[in-house]
N, C-alpha and C positions, 0 to 999 in steps of 0.2 A: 428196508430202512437202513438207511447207512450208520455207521458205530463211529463214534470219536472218544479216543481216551485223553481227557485233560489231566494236567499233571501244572500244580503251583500250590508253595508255599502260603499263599491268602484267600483263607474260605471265604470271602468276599468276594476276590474276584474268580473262583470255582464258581459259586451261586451265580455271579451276572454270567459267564461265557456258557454257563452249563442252561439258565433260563433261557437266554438268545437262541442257543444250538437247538435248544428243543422244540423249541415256539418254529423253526425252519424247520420241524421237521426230523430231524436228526435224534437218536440215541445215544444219551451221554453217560459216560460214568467218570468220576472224578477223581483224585487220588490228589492228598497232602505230601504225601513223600514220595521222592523215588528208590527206595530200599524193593520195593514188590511189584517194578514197573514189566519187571517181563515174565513174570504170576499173573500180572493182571492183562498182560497180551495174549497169555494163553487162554486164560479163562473167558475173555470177552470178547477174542480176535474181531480187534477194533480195522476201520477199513481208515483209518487218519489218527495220529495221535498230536495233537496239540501242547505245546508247554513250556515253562517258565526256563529263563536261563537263567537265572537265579534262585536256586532252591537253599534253603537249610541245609547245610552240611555236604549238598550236590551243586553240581554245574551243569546245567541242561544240555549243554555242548557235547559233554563229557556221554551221557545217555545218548543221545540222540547218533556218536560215532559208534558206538555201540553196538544200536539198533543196526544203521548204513554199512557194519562191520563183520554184521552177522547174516550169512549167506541164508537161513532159512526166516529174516527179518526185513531183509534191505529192502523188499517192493513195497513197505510201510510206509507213507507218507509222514514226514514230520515236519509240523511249521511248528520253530519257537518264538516267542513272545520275549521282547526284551525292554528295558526302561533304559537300561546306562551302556548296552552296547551296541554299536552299530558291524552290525552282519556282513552287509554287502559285500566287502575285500574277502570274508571267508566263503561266500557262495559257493566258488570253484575248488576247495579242496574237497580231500576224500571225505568221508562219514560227514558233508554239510545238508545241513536241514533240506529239504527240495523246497521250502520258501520261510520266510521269516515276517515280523509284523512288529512294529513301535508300540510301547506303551505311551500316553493312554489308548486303550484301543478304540480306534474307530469304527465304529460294527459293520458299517456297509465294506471295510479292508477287510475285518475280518470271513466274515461271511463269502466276500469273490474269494477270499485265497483259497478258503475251502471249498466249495466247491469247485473252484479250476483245478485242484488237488485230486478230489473226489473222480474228476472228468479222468485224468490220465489211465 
């Protein structure tokens, strides 16, 4: 069974992406902040992490080069989720997410992104 760590500021929409993921199939575990996000990649070694580009007091962008930054990190898939930014012109630099997705989310975008994620 494959692992997805989400990560967003709205236990709302934790509860929907984290019901959808499961109901496919998928092991979810959740996270409100990103303070303990690479604690919680140890402890869960997620095979996808999903998440907000808008966090409280973080920038998903910010995590996510981090991750792409970090030589025993970077073959982690991250697709972030955004409302007010569009992604696309940042696709091609360094630490960028390996896909991204519009809020509101549309589950059948989400669901192909992950798994064509899942596939590589």
């Amino acid at each position: 069974m494959k692992k997805i760590l989400v990560l967003d500021d709205d236990k709302d929409h934790l509860r929907i992406v984290s019901f959808i993921l499961t109901d496919f199939g998928y092991e979810v575990r959740t996270l409100l902040h990103g303070e303990t996000i690479f604690e919680e990649i140890a402890d869960f070694k997620p095979d996808l992490i999903l998440m907000d580009v808008m966090l409280a007091g973080m920038d998903g962008r910010v995590i996510c080069r981090s991750i792409k930054e970090n030589p025993l990190l970077n073959y982690l898939p991250v697709i972030l989720i955004s409302i007010t930014h569009d992604l696309a012109e940042s696709m091609h630099l360094q630490g960028a997410p390996n896909d991204y997705i519009s809020k509101p989310l549309d589950i059948d975008r989400l669901l192909s992104s992950v798994k064509k994620q899942l596939e590589v």
